[in-house]
N, CA and C atoms as a LAMMPS dump frame, in Angstrom:
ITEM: TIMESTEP
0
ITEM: NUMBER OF ATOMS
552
ITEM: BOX BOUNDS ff ff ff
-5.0000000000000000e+02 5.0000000000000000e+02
-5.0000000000000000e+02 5.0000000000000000e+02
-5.0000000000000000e+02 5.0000000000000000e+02
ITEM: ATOMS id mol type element x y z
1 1 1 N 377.744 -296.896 458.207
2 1 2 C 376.85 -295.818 457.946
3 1 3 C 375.787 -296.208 456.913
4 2 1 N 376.198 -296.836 456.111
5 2 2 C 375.338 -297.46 454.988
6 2 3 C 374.457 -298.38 455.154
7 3 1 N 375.133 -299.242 456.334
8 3 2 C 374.173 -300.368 456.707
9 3 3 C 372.852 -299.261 457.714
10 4 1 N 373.537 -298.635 458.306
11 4 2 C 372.571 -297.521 459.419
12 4 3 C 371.224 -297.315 458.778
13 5 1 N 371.454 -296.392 457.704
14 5 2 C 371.116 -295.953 456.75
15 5 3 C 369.848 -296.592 456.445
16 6 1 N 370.43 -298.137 455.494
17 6 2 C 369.245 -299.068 454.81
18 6 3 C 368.694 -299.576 456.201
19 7 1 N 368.917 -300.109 457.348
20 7 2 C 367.815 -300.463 458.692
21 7 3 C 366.895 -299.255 459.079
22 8 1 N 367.221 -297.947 458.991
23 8 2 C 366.432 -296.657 459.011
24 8 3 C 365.366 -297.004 458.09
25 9 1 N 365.964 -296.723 456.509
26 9 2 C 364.847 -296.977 455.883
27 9 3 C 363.964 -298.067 455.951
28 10 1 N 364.722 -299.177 455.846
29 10 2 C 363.816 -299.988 456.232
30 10 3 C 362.65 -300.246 457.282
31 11 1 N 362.602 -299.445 458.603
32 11 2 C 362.25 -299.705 459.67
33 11 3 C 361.053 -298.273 459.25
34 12 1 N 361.469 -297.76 458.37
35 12 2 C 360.39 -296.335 458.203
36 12 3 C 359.183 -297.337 457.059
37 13 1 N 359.943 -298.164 456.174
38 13 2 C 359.231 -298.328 455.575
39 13 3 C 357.865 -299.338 456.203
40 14 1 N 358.365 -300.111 456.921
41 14 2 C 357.593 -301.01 457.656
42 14 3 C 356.397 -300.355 458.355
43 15 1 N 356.604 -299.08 459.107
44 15 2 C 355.897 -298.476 459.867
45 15 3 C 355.072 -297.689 459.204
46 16 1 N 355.289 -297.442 457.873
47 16 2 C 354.508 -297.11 456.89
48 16 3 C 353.269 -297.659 456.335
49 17 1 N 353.968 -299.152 456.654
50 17 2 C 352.982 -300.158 455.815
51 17 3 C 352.085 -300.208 457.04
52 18 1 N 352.479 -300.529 458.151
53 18 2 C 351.486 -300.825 459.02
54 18 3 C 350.723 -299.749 459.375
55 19 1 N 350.9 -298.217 459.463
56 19 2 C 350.083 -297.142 459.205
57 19 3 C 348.803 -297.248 458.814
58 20 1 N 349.545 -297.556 457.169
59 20 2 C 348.306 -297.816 456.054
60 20 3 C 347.484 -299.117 456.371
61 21 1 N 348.066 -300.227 456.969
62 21 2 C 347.146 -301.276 457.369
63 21 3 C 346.09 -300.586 457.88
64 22 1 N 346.731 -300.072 459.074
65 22 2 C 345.513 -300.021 460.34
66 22 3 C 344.499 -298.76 460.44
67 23 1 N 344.565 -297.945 459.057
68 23 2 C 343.949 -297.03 458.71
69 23 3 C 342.543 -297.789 458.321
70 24 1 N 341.394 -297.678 458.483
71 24 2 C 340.289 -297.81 457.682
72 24 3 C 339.975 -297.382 456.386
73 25 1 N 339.565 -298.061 455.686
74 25 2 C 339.079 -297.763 454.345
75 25 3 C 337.868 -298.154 454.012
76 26 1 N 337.489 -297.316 453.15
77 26 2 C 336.001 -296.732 452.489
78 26 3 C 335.762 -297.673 451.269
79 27 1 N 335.422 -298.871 451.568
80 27 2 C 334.98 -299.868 449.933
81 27 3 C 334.418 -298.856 449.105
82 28 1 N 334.913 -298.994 448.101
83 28 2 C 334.199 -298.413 446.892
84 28 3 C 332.656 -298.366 446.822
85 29 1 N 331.497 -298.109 446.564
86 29 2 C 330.271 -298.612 446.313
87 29 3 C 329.589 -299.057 445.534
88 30 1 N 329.319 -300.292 445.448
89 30 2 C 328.763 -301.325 444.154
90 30 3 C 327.312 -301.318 444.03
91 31 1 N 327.365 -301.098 442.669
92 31 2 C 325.318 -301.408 442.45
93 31 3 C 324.899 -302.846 443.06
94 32 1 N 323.934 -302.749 443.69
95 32 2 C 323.053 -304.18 443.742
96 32 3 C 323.566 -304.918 442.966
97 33 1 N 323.336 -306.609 443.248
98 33 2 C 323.525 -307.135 442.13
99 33 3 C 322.065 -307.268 441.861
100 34 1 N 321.669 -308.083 440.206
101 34 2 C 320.656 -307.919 439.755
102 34 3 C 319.293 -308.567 440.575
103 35 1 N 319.637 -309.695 441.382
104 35 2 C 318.825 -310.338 442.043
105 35 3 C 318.094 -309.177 443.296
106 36 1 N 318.647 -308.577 443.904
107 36 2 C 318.468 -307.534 444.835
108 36 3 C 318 -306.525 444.141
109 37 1 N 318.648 -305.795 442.938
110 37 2 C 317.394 -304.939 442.478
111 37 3 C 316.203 -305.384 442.022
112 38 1 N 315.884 -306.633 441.837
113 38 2 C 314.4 -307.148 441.328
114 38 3 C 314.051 -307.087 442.909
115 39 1 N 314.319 -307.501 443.968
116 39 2 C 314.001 -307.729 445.206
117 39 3 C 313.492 -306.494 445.769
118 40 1 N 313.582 -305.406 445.409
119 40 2 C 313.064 -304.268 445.722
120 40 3 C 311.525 -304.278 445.392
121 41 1 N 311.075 -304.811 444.199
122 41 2 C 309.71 -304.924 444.121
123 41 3 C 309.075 -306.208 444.736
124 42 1 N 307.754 -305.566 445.178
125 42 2 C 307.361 -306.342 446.124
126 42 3 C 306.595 -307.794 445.489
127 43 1 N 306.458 -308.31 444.367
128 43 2 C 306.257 -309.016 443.387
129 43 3 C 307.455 -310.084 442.642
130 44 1 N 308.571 -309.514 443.142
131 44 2 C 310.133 -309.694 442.896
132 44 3 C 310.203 -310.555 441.449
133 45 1 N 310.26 -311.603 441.316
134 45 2 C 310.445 -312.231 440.029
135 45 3 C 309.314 -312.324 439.454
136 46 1 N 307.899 -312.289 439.93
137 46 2 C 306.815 -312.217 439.376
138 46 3 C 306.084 -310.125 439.065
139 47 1 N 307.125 -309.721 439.264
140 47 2 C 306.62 -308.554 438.723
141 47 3 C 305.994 -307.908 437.791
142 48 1 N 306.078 -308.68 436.302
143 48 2 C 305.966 -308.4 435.26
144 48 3 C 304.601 -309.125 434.51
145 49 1 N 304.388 -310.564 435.295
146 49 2 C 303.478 -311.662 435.059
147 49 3 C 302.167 -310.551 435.706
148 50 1 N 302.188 -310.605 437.177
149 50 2 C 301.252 -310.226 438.289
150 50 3 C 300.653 -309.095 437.338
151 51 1 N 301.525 -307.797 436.565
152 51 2 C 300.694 -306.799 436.662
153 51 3 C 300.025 -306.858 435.216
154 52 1 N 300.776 -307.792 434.331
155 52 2 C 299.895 -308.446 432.957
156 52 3 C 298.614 -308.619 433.258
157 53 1 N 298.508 -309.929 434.09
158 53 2 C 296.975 -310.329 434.221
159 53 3 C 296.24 -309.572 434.897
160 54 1 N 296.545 -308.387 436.015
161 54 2 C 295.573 -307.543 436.122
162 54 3 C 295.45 -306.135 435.742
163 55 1 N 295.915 -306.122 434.524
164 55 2 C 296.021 -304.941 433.425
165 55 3 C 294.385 -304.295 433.239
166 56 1 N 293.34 -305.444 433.047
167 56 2 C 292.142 -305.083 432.583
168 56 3 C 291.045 -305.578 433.491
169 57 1 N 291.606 -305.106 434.806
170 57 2 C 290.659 -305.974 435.888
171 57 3 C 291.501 -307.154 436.843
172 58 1 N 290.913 -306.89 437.929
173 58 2 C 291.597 -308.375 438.852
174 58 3 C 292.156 -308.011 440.104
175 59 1 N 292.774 -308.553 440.881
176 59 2 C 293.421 -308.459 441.938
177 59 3 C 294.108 -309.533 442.234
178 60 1 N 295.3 -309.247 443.288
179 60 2 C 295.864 -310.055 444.307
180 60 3 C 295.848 -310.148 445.219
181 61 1 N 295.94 -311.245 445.71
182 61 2 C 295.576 -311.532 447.117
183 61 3 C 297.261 -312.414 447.779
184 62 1 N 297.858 -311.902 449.057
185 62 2 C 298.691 -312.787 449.641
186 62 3 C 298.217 -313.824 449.829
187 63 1 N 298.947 -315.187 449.387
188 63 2 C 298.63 -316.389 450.038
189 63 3 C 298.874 -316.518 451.88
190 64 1 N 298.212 -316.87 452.715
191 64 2 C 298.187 -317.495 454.107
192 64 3 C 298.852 -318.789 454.224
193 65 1 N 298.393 -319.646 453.12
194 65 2 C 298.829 -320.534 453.345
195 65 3 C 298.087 -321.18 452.134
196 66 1 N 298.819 -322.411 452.011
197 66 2 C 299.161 -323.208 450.599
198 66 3 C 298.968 -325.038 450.874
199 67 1 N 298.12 -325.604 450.821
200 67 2 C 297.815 -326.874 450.949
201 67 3 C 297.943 -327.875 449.604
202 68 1 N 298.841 -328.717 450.088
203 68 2 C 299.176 -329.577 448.443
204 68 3 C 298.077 -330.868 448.754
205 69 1 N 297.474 -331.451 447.381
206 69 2 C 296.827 -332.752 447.366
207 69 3 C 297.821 -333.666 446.601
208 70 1 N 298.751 -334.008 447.184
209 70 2 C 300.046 -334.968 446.365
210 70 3 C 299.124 -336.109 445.571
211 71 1 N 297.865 -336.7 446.156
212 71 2 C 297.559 -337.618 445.039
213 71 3 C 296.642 -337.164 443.919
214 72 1 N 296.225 -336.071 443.907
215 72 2 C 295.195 -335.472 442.757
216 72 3 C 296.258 -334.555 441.841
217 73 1 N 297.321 -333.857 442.843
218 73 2 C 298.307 -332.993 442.187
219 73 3 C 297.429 -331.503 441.898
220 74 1 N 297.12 -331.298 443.181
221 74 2 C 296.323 -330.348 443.293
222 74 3 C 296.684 -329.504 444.443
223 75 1 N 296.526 -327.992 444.341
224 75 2 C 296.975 -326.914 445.895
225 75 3 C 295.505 -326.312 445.766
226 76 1 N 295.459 -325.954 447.063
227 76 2 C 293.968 -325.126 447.871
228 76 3 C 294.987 -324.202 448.341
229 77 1 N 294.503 -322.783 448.262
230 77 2 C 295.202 -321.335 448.872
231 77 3 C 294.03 -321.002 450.001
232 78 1 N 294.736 -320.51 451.106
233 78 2 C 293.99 -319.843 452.078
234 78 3 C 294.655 -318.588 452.276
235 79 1 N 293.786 -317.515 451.723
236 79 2 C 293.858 -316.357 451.949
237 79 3 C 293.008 -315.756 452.765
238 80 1 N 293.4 -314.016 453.398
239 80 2 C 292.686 -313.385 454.323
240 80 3 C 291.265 -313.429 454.232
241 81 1 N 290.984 -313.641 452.769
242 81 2 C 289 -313.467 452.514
243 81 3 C 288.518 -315.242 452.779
244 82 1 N 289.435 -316.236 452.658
245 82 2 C 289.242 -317.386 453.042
246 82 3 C 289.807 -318.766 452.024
247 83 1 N 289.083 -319.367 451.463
248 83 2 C 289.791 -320.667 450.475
249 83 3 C 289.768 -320.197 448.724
250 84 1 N 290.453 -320.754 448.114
251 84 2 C 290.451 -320.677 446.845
252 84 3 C 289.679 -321.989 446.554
253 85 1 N 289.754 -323.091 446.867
254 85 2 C 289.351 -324.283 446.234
255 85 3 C 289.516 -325.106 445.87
256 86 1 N 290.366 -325.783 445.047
257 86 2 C 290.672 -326.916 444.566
258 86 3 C 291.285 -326.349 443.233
259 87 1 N 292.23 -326.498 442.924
260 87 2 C 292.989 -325.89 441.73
261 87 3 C 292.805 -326.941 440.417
262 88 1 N 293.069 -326.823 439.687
263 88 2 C 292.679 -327.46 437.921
264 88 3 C 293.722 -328.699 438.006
265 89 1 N 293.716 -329.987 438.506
266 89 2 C 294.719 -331.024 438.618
267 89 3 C 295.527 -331.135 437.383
268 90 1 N 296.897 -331.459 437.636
269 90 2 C 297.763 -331.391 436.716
270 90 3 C 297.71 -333.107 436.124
271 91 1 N 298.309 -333.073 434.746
272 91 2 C 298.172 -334.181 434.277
273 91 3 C 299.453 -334.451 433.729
274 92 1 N 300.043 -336.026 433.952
275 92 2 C 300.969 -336.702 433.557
276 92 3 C 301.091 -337.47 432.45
277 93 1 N 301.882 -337.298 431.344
278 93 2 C 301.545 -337.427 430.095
279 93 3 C 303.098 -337.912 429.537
280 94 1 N 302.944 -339.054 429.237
281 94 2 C 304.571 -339.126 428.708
282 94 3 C 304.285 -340.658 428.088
283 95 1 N 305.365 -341.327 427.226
284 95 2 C 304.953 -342.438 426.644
285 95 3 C 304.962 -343.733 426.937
286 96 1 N 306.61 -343.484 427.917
287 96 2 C 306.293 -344.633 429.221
288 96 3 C 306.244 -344.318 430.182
289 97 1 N 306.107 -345.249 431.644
290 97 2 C 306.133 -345.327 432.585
291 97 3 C 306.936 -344.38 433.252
292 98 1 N 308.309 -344.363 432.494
293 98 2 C 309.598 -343.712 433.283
294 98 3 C 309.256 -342.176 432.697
295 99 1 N 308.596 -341.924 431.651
296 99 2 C 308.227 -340.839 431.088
297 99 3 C 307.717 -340.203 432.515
298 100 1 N 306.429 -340.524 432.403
299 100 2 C 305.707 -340.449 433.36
300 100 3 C 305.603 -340.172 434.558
301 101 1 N 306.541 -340.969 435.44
302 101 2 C 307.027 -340.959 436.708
303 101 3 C 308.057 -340.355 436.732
304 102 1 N 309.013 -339.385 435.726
305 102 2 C 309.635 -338.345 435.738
306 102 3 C 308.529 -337.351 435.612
307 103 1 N 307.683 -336.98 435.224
308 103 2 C 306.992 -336.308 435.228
309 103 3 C 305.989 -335.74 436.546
310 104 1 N 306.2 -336.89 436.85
311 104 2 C 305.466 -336.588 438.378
312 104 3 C 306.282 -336.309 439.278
313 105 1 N 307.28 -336.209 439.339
314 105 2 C 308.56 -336.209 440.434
315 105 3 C 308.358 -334.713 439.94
316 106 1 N 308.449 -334.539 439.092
317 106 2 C 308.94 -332.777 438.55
318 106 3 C 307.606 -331.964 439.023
319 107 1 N 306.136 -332.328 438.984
320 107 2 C 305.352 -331.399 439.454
321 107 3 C 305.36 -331.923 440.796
322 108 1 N 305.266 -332.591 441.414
323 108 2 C 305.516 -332.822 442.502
324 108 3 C 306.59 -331.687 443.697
325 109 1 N 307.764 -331.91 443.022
326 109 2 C 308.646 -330.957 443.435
327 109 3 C 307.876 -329.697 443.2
328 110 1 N 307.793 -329.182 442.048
329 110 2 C 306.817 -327.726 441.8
330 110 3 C 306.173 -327.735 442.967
331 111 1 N 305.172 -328.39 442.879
332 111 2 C 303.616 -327.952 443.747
333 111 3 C 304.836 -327.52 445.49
334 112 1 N 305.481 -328.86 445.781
335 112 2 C 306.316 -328.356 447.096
336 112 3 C 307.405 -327.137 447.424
337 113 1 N 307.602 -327.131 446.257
338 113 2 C 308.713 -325.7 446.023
339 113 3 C 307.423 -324.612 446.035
340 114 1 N 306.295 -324.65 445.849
341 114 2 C 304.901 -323.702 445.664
342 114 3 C 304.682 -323.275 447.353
343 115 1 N 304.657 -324.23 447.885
344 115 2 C 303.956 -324.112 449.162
345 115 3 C 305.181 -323.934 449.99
346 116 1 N 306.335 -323.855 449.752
347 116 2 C 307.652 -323.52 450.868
348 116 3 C 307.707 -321.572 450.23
349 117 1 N 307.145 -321.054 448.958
350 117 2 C 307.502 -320.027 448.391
351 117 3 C 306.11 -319.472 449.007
352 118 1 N 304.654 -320.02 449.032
353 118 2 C 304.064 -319.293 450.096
354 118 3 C 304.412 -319.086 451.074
355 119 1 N 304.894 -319.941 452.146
356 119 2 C 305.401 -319.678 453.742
357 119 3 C 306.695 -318.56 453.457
358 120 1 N 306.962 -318.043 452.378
359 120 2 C 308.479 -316.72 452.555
360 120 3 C 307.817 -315.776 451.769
361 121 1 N 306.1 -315.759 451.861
362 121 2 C 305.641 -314.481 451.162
363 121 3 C 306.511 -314.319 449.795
364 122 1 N 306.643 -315.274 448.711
365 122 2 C 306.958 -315.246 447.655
366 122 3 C 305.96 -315.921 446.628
367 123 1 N 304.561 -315.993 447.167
368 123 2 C 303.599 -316.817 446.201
369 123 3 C 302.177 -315.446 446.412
370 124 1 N 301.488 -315.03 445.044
371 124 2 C 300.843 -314.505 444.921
372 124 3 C 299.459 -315.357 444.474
373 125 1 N 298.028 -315.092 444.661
374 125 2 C 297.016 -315.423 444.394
375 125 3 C 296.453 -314.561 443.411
376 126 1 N 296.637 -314.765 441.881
377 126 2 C 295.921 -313.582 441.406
378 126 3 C 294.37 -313.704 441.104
379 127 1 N 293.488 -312.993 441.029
380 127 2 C 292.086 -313.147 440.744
381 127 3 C 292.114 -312 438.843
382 128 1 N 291.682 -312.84 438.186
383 128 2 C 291.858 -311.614 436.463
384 128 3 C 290.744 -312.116 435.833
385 129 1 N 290.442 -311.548 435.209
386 129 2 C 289.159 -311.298 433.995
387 129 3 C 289.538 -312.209 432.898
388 130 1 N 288.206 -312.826 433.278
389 130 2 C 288.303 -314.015 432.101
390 130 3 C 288.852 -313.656 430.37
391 131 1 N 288.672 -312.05 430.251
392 131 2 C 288.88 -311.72 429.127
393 131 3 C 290.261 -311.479 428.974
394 132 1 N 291.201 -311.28 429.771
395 132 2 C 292.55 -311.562 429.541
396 132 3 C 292.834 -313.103 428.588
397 133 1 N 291.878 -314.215 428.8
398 133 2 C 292.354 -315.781 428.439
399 133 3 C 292.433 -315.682 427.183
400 134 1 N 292.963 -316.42 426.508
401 134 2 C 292.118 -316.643 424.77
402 134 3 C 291.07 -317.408 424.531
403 135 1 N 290.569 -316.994 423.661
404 135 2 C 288.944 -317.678 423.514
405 135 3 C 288.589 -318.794 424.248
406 136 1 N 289.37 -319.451 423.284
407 136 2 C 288.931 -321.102 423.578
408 136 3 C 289.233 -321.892 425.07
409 137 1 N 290.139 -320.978 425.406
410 137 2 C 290.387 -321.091 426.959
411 137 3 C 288.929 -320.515 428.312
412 138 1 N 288.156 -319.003 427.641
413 138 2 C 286.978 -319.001 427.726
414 138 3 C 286.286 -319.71 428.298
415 139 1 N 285.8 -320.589 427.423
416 139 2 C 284.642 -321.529 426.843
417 139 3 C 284.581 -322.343 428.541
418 140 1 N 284.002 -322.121 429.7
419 140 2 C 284.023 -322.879 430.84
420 140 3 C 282.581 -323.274 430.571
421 141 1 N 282.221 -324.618 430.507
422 141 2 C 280.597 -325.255 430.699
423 141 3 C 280.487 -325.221 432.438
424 142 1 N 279.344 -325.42 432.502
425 142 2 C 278.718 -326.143 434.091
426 142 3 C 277.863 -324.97 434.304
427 143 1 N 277.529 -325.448 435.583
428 143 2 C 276.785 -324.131 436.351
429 143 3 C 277.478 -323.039 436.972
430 144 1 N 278.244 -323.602 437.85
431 144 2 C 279.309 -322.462 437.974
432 144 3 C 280.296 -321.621 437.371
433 145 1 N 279.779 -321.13 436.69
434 145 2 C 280.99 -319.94 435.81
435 145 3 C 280.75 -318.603 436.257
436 146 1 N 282.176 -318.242 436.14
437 146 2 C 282.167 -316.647 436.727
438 146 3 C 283.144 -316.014 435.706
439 147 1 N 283.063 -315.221 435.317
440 147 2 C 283.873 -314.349 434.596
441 147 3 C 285.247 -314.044 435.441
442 148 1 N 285.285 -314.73 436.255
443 148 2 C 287.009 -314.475 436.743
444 148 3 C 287.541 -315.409 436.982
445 149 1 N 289.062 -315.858 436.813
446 149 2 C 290.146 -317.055 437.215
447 149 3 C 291.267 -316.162 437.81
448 150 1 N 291.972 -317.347 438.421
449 150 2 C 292.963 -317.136 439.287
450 150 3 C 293.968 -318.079 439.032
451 151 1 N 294.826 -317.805 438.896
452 151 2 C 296.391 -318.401 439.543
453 151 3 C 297.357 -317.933 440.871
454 152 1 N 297.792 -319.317 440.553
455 152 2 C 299.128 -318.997 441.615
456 152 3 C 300.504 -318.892 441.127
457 153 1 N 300.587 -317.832 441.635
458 153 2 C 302.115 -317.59 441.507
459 153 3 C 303.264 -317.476 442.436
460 154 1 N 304.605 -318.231 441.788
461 154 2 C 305.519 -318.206 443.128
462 154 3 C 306.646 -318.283 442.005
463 155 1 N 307.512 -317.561 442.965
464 155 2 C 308.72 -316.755 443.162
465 155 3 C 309.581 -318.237 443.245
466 156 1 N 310.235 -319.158 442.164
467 156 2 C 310.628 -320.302 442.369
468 156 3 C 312.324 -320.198 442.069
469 157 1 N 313.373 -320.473 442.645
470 157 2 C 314.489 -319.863 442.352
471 157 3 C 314.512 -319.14 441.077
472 158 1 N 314.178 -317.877 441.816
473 158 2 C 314.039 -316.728 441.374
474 158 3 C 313.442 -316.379 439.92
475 159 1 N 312.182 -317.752 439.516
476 159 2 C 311.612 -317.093 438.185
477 159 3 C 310.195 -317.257 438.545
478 160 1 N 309.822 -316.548 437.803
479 160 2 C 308.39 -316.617 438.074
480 160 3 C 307.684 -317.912 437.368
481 161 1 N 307.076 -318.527 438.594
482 161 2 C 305.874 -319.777 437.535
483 161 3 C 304.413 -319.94 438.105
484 162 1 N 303.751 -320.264 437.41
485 162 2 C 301.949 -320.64 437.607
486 162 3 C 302.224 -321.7 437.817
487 163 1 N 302.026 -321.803 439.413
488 163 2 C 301.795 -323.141 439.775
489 163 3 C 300.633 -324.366 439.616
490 164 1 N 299.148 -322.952 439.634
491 164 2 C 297.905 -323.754 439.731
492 164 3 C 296.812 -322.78 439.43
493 165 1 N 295.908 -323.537 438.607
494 165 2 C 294.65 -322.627 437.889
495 165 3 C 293.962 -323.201 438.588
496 166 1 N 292.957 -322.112 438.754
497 166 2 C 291.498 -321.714 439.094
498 166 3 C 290.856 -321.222 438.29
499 167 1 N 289.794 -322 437.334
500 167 2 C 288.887 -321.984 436.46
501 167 3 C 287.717 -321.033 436.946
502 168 1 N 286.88 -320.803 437.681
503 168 2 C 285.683 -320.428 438.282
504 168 3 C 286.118 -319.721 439.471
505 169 1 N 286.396 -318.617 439.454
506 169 2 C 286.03 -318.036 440.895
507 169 3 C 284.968 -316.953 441.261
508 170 1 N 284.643 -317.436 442.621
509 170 2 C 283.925 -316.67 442.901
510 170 3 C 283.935 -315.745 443.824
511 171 1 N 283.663 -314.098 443.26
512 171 2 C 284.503 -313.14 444.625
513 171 3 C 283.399 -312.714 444.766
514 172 1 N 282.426 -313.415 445.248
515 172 2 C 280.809 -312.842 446.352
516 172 3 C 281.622 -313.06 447.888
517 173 1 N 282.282 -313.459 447.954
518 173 2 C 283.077 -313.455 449.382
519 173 3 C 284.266 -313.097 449.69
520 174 1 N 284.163 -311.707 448.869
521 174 2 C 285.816 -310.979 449.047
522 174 3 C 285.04 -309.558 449.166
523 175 1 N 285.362 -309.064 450.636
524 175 2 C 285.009 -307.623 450.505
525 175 3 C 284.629 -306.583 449.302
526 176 1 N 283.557 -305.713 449.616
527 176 2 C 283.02 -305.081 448.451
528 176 3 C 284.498 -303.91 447.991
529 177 1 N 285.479 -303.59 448.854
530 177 2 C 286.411 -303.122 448.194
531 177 3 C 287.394 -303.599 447.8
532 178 1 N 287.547 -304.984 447.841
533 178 2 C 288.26 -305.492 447.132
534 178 3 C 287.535 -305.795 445.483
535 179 1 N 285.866 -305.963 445.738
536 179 2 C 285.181 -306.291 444.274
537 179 3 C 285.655 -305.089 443.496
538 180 1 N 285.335 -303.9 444.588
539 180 2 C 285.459 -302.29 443.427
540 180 3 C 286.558 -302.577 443.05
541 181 1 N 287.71 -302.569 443.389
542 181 2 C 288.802 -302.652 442.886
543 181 3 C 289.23 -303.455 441.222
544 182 1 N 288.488 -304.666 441.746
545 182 2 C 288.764 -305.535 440.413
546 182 3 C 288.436 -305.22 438.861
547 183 1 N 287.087 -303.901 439.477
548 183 2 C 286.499 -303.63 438.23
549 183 3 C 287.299 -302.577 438.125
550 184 1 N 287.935 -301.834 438.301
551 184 2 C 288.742 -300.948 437.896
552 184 3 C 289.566 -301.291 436.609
C-alpha cells in the first residue's frame, strides 16, 4: 500500500512537471540594452557631435557614397546635391619609421572603417559655420573661402569620429532650401 501510494505520487508529480513544461511562458520584459536605445536616434552614436556643430547654422547631408585616396589619405563624399571634394589629407607623424607606419595602418583602417560606415547609412556629411571653429582654426588664406566647413562623420564601433575635414565649402550648389535652412 505504501509502495502504491509513493508510485501515485510520484507519477502525479511527474505529470505536474511536464504540465508546467509545456505551458508557455511570458519572459519578463527587459529595457533595451544601451546600444539599442542610442539606435533609436537616427544619428545613433553621433547624436550629440551632429547637433553641436549645427547649433548656430549648418546642415547634414546623407553620404551616397564615400571614396578613399589610400595614397594622399584622403575621402571625397558623394551626396544627393553631388561631391564634397577632396578632404584636408591626414598626416603621419611619429619619430621612426615603425612610428610612422603604425600610424598609417591606423588611419588607413579609419578612412576604410569610414567608407564601410557610409554604405550602412552610419556616416553623416555635416556642412557648419565657420564660427563654430576657434579662431585660429578660422584663419583660411586663398581665394576660395567660404564661411562654411564640413566633416565627416561615422558611426565607428559604435563611437562617434571625424573622419575628414573640409576646409572651404561651397553650398552655391545645394538647393536654395537646403541654403535657407543653414541660415537658420
Amino acid at each position: 500500500m505504501k509502495v502504491a501510494t509513493l508510485v501515485i505520487a510520484c507519477i502525479m508529480a511527474v505529470l505536474s512537471t511536464a504540465a508546467d513544461a509545456a505551458r508557455p511562458r511570458k519572459p519578463a520584459p527587459r529595457p533595451p540594452p544601451p546600444a539599442q536605445q542610442a539606435a533609436q536616434d537616427p544619428f545613433k552614436a553621433c547624436d550629440l557631435q551632429l547637433r553641436d556643430y549645427i547649433r548656430d547654422g549648418g546642415t547634414w547631408l546623407t553620404p551616397t557614397g564615400v571614396k578613399m585616396d589610400e595614397a594622399r589619405l584622403t575621402l571625397d563624399v558623394t551626396h544627393a546635391f553631388g561631391q564634397s571634394g577632396r578632404s584636408v589629407p591626414r598626416f603621419i607623424r611619429g619619430d621612426s619609421d615603425e612610428e610612422r607606419r603604425q600610424q598609417l595602418r591606423a588611419h588607413l583602417s579609419e578612412l576604410r572603417e569610414a567608407v564601410e560606415a557610409a554604405k550602412a547609412a552610419r556616416a553623416w556629411f555635416v556642412i557648419a559655420s565657420k564660427t563654430m571653429l576657434p579662431t585660429a582654426a578660422r584663419a583660411v588664406t586663398g581665394e576660395n573661402t567660404s564661411p562654411w566647413y564640413a566633416l565627416l562623420l561615422a558611426d565607428i564601433g559604435g563611437k562617434c569620429r571625424t573622419v575628414a575635414q573640409y576646409p572651404n565649402v561651397a553650398v552655391e550648389n545645394l538647393p536654395p532650401e537646403v541654403r535657407a535652412e543653414m541660415e537658420r
